[in-house]
C-alpha positions in Angstrom: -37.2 -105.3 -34.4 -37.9 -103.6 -37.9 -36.1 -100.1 -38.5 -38.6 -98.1 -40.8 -38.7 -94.5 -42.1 -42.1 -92.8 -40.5 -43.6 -89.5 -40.8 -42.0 -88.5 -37.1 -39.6 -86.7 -35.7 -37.4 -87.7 -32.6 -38.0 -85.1 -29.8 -34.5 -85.9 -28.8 -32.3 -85.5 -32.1 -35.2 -85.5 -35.2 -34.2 -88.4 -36.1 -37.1 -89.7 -38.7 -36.2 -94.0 -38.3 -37.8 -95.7 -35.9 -37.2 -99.1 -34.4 -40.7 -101.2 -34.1 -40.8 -104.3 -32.4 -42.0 -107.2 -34.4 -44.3 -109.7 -32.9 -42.7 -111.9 -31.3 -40.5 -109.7 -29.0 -42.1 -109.0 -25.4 -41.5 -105.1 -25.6 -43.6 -102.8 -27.2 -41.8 -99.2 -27.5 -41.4 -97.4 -30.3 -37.8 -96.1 -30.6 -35.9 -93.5 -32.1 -33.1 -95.5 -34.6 -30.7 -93.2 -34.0 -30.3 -91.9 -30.4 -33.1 -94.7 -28.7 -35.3 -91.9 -27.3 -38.4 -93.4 -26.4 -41.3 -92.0 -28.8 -44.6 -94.1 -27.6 -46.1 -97.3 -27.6 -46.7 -99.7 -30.3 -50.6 -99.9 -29.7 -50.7 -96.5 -29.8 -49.2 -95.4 -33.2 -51.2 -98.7 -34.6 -54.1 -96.4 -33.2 -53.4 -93.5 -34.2 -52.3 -95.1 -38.1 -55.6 -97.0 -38.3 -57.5 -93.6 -37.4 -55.5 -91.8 -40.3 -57.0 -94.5 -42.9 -60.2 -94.1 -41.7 -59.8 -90.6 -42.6 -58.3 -90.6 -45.8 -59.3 -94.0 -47.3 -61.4 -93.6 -50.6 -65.3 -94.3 -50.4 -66.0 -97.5 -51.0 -62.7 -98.4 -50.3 -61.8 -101.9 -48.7 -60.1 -101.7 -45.1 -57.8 -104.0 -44.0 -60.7 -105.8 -41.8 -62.8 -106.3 -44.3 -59.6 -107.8 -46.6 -58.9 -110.2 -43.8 -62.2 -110.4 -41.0 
């Protein structure tokens, strides 16, 4: 599990770090660092990230697909 600083807020206490589960580990919740409210699933902030790059990344810039497909 890594504990990183996001641009969230916990519903439950607004805590801003999150646990993320690395790749290895067999769950996939997001939760909050502090209190462990569940915030939502790893596939679906990796979703909702990848979406936000689309969006703001640079014309002509490189994605991370292109970098590594």
């Amino acid at each position: 599990m890594l504990k990183v600083t996001l641009d969230l807020r916990c519903n439950v206490c607004h805590g801003e770090r999150f646990v993320i589960p690395t790749g290895d580990e067999q769950l996939d919740d997001i939760r909050c660092a502090d209190c462990h409210a569940f915030k939502c699933k790893s596939d679906d902030l990796e979703r909702a990230m990848s979406a936000i790059h689309q969006t703001t990344a640079p014309r002509g810039a490189l994605s991370h697909e292109k970098l590594v497909g």
